[in-house]
C-alpha positions in Angstrom: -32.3 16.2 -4.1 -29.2 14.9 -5.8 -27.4 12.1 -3.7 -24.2 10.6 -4.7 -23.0 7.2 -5.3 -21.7 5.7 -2.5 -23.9 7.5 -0.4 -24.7 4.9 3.3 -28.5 5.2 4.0 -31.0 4.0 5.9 -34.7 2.9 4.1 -38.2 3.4 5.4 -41.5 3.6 4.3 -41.5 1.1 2.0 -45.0 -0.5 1.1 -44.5 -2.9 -1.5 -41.0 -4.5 0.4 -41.8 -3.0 4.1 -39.5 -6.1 5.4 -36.7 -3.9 4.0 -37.7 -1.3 6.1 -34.7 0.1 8.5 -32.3 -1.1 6.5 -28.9 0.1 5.6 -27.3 0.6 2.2 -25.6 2.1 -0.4 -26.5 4.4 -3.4 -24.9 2.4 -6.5 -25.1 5.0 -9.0 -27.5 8.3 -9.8 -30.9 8.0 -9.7 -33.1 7.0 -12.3 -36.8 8.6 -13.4 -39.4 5.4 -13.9 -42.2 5.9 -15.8 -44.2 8.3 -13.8 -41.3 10.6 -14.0 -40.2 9.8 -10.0 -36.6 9.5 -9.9 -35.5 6.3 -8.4 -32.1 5.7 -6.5 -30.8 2.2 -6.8 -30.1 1.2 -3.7 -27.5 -2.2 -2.5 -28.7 -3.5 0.6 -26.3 -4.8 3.3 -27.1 -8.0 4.5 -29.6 -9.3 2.3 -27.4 -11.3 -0.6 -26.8 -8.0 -2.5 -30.3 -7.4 -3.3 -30.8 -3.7 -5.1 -34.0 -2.1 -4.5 -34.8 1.5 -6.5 -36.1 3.8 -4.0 -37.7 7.3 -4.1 -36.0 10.0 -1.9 -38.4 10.2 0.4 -37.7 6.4 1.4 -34.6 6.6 2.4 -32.3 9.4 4.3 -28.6 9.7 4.7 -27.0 7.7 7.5 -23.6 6.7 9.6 -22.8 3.0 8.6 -24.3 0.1 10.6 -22.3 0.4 14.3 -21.3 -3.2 14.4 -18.7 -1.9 11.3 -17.3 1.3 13.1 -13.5 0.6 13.8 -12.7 1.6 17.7 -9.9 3.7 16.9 -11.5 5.2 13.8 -14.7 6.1 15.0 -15.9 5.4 11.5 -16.0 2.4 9.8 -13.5 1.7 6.4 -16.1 2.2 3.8 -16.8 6.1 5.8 -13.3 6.3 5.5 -13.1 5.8 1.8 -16.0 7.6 1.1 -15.3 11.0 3.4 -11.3 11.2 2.2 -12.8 12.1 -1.4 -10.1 12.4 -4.1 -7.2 10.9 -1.6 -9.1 7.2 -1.5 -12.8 7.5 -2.9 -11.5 8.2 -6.4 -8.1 6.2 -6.8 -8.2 4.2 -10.1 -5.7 1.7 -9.5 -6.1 -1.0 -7.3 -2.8 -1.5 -5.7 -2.6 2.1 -5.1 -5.7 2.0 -3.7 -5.3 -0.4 -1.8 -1.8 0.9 -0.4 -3.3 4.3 0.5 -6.3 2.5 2.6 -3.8 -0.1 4.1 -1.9 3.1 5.1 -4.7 5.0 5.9 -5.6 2.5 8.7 -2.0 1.3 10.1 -1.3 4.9 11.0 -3.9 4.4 13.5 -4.5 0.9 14.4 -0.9 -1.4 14.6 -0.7 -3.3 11.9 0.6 -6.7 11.3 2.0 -7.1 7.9 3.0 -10.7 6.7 4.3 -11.7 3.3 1.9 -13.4 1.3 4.7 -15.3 0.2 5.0 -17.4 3.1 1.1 -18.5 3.1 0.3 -16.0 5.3 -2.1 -12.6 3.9 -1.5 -9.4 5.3 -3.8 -8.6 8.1 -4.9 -5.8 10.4 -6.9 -6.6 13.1 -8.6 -5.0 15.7 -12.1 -5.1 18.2 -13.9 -8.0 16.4 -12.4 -6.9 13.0 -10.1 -8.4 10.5 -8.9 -6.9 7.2 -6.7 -8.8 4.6 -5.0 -7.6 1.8 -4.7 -10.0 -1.3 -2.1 -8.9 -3.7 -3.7 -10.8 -6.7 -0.6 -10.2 -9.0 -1.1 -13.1 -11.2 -3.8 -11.2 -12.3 -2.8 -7.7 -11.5 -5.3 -6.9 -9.1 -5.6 -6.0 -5.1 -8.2 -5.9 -3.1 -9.4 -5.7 0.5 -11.2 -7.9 2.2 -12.9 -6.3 5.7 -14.4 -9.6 8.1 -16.7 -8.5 11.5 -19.3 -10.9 12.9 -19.2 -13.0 10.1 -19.8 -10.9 7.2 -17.5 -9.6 4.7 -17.3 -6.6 2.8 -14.8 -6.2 -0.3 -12.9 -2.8 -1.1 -11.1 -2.5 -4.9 -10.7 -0.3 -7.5 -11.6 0.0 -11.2 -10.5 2.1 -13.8 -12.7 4.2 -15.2 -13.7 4.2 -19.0 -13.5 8.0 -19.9 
C-alpha cells in the first residue's frame, strides 16, 4: 500500500509505544524499508510536541482529522481542505499565493474579517471556537497561517520545492 504525504491517520496496535495508540497524525513523507525490509511511514503526531513515530501499515489506517478541528461551515477542517483541493492549494509553491488562495478559500464560506496588519491588528477569520491569522511576514518575504482552537495551534505555509 502506497500512502501519500500529508495523509491524516489514526495509529493502533502499537506495542513498543501503545500510549500512542488512537492517535491522529500525518504521513510526513513516503515510507521507508528498515532493516528487515518492512517499509516504515514516518508519522507526525498531533498533540504530542511534534513527536514522529515510523509505523508499519498495518498500524495505522486513513482517517478524517480530529473533530475538535472541523470548521462548522466547512464540514472539514483547513488542513482536509488543503489536502483534498490537490493542485489548487496542496501544491502551491509560493507562500503568499498560498496563503491568498486558502484565505479565499475559507472567506467564501465563513465571513471574514480582514484588518491591516499595518494598524497592529493581523488579519483574522473567526468562527465556532476557531481563529485563523494571517501574517504577512514581508520583511522576510514569507506568509503564513496560523489556525488556533482549544488552545492549540496548527501552522499552514509553503515552500518551494528544489527540483
Amino acid at each position: 500500500m502506497v500512502v501519500p504525504s500529508g495523509t491524516i491517520v489514526q495509529v493502533f496496535g502499537l506495542k513498543s509505544a501503545p500510549k500512542y495508540n488512537g492517535t491522529r497524525g500525518i504521513i510526513m513523507s513516503r515510507g521507508t524499508s528498515d532493516n528487515s525490509g518492512v517499509i516504515r511511514y514516518p508519522i507526525r503526531l498531533f498533540n504530542h510536541n511534534g513527536i514522529i513515530i515510523a509505523a508499519r501499515c498495518s498500524n495505522f489506517k486513513p482517517c478524517r482529522d480530529a473533530k475538535e478541528w472541523i470548521v462548522p461551515p466547512l464540514q472539514q477542517s483547513i488542513l482536509e481542505l488543503v489536502k483534498t483541493k490537490g493542485n489548487y492549494l496542496g501544491n502551491e509553491e509560493y507562500c503568499h499565493i498560498f496563503t491568498k488562495k486558502v484565505w479565499g478559500e475559507l472567506s467564501e464560506t465563513i465571513p471574514a474579517l480582514q484588518l491591516n496588519i499595518s494598524k497592529k491588528s493581523p488579519d483574522f477569520i473567526t468562527v465556532a471556537g476557531h481563529k485563523l491569522f494571517w501574517l504577512e511576514l514581508d520583511a522576510i518575504g514569507h506568509h503564513l497561517l496560523l489556525e488556533k482552537c482549544k488552545g492549540s495551534w496548527r501552522v499552514f505555509q509553503s515552500h518551494i520545492k528544489t527540483r
